[in-house]
N, C-alpha and C positions, 0 to 999 in steps of 0.2 A: 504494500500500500504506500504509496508516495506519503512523504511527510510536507506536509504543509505549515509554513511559518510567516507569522506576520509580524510587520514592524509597524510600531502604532505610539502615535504622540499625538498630543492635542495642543503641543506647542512649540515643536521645530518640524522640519523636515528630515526624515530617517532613509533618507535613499544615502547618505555617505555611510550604510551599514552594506549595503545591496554587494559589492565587490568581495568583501570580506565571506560573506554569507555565502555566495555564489561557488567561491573557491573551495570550501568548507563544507557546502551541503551539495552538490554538484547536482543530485538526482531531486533536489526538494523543490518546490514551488513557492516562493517567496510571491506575499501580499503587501503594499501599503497602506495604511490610513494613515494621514496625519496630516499637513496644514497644508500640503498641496497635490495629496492625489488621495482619494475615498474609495478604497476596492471592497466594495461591500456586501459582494457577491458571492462570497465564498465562507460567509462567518459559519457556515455547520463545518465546514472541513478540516478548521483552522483548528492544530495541533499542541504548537507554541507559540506566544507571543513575545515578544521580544519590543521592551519602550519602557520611554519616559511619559508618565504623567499621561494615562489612556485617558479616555473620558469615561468618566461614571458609566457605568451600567452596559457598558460594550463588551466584557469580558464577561459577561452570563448570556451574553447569545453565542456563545459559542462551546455546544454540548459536545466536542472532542475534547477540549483544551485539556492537555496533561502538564501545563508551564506556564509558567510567569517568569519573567527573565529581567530583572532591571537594567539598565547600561549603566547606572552609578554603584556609587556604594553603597545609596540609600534604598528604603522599600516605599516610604510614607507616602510617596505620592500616588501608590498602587493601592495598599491597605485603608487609604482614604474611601475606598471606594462600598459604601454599606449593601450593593448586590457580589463582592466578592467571593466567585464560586471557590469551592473550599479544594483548592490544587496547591503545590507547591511552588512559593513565590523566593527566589533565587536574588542573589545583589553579587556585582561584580567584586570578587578580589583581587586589586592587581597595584599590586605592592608600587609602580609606577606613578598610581594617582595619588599617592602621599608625597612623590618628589616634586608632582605637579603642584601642588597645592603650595606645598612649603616655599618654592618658586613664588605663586602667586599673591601670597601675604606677606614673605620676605617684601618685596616689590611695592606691594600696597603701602605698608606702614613707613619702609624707606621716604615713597612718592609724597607723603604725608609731614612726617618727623624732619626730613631735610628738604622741604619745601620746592618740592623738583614740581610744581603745577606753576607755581610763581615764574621759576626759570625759562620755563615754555613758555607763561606768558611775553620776560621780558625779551624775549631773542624774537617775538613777532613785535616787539615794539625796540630792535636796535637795541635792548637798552643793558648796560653792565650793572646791574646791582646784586650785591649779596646779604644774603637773609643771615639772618642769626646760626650759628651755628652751634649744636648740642649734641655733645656724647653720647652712643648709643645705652649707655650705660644709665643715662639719667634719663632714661625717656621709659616708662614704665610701661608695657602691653599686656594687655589681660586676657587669656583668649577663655570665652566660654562656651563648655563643651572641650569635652577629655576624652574623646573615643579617640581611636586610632588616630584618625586626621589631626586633632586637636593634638596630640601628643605630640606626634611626628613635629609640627609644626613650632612645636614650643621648644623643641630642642631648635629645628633649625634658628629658632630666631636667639637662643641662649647663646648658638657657637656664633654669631658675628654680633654677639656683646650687649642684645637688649636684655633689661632687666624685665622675666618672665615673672606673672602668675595664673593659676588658672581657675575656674569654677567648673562643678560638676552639678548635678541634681543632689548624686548620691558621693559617698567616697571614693577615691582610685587611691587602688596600691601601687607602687613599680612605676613612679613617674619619673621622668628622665628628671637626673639632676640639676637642680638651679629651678628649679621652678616651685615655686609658693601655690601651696596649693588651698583651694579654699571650695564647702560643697554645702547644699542647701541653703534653703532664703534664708537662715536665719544669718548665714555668714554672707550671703549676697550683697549686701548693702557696703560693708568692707572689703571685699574684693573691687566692687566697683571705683568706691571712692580713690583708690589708687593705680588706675587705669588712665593713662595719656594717651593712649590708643585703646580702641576694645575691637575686637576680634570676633565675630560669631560663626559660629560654627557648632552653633546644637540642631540635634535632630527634631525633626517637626511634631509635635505633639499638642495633643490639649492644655497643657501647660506652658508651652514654650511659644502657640499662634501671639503674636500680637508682643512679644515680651522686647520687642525693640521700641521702649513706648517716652513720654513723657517723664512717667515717672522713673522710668529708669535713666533716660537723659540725665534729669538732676540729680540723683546721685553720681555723676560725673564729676573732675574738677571741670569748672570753665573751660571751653575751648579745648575739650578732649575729642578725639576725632575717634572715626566708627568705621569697620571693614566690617560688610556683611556679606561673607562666604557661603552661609549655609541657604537659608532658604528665602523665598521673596518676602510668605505670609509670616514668618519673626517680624516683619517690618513695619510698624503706623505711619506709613507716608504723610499724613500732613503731621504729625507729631515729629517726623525728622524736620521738615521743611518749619516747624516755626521754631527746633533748636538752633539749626542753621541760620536763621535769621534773627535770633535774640542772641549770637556769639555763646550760647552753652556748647555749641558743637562749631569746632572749626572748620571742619568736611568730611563726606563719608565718600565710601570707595562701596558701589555696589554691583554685586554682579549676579545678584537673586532678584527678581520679581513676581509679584503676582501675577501678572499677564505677562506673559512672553510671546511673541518681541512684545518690548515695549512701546505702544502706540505713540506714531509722533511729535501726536499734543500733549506728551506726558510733563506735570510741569519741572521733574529730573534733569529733562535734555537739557533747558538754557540756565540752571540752574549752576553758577562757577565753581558753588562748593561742593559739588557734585560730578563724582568719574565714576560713569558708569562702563561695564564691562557686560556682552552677551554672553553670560552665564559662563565662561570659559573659563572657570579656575583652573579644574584639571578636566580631566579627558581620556576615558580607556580607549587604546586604542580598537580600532573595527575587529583588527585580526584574533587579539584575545578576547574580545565578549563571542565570537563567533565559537573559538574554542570553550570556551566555559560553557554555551548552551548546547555546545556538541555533547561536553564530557557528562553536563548534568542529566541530560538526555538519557546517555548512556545508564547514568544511576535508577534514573526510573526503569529503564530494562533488566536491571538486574545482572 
């Protein structure tokens, strides 16, 4: 029986998987859904799916599925889903999307901390000036959220000298060293206060929708700036937009939305304290999620 796989987003396009797949499943029938082709013609046959962020209610019409396959690390934008038929739902492990990441908040907090947005500005205005300059050392980054990502991440920022802490929900044991560790709201509010950068990177939950908000602003110091890594809905958009405009926040670096793409009257785009990124922190590559949903395949065979 031919295997049939579908690639399904309800908010990029999944055809830069198609090559990978092809090579990998030679004999399968690859489908799309997602933001620019709807092959909807096929949901009885459909075997595995393979996506980010499907749309509600798409994965119970399809009475074969023996898979869910995420292309991140994460599952929440799958498990969000209250008609999720009851198959096994798989997340990408691929030890590469921790150097990606660590790459792209290294980067963030640097763009930030050593005022590399100024710079850009002054070389399109001619102009030589230099910003203040501050030791990595006295610039304090918080990152919240200690899964893997968060860890990885906190060491890289330790080895080129920022002064790391982290928040959890719950405890972590076996944190890289140099990092100050701090977990539950009661310790949240202390953690924050000594975050000159903060860092998100927690997984999406009923707890954590909405926890990039106002009141967590102020407990910021003044003019503490904000990387949000992990997901859009951690975000209160107009609760950033009026830190950023009363100087509680000096700028954020975002590359999570709630709609994606971000539409573009969004009021982010012309906003200066604002760098936004499409989603691109890190990135498994096509060829090993093709592998993982070969090998997990194979697990359900037995």
């Amino acid at each position: 029986m031919t295997l049939n796989i579908a690639l399904v987003s309800d908010q990029i396009a999944m055809d830069y998987l198609r090559p990978a797949f092809q090579a990998r499943f030679p004999e399968a029938r690859l489908h799309r859904i997602d933001t620019e082709v709807q092959e909807l013609d096929a949901l009885e046959a459909i075997d595995a799916v393979v996506c980010w962020s499907p749309p509600p209610g798409l994965l119970a019409r399809m009475p074969r599925l023996r898979l869910v396959q995420s292309v991140g690390a994460g599952t929440d934008h799958i498990t969000r889903d209250p008609a999720l038929p009851d198959v096994p739902v798989c997340r990408i492990v691929d030890a590469d999307m921790a150097a990606g990441m660590n790459a792209y908040v290294a980067w963030a907090v640097v763009h930030g901390q050593r005022h590399m947005g100024r710079y850009l500005d002054n070389q399109r205005r001619h102009a030589w000036e230099e910003a203040p300059i501050v030791p990595p050392g006295r610039h304090r980054v918080g990152i919240a959220g200690l899964g893997v990502l968060g860890q990885s991440v906190a060491h890289a920022l330790v080895a080129i000298g920022y002064t790391v802490r982290g928040w959890s929900r719950s405890p972590k044991s076996n944190l890289p060293a140099g990092i100050e560790a701090f977990h539950g709201d009661a310790a949240r509010g202390d953690f924050l206060a000594g975050c000159d950068t903060l860092v998100c990177l927690l997984p999406l939950t009923d707890d954590t929708r909405g926890i990039l908000n106002a009141d967590l602003f102020a407990q910021l110091p003044p003019g503490a700036r904000l990387v949000n890594a992990g997901r859009g809905a951690h975000l209160v958009q107009n609760d950033l937009i009026e830190a950023l405009d009363s100087g509680q926040l000096a700028s954020a670096v975002l590359d999570a939305f709630v709609e994606e793409p971000l539409p573009p009257g969004h009021p982010f785009w012309p906003n200066p304290r604002i760098t936004i990124t499409p989603h691109v922190a890190t990135r498994t590559e096509p060829q090993t999620i093709a592998q993982q949903i070969h090998d997990n395949l194979a697990r359900l065979r037995g």
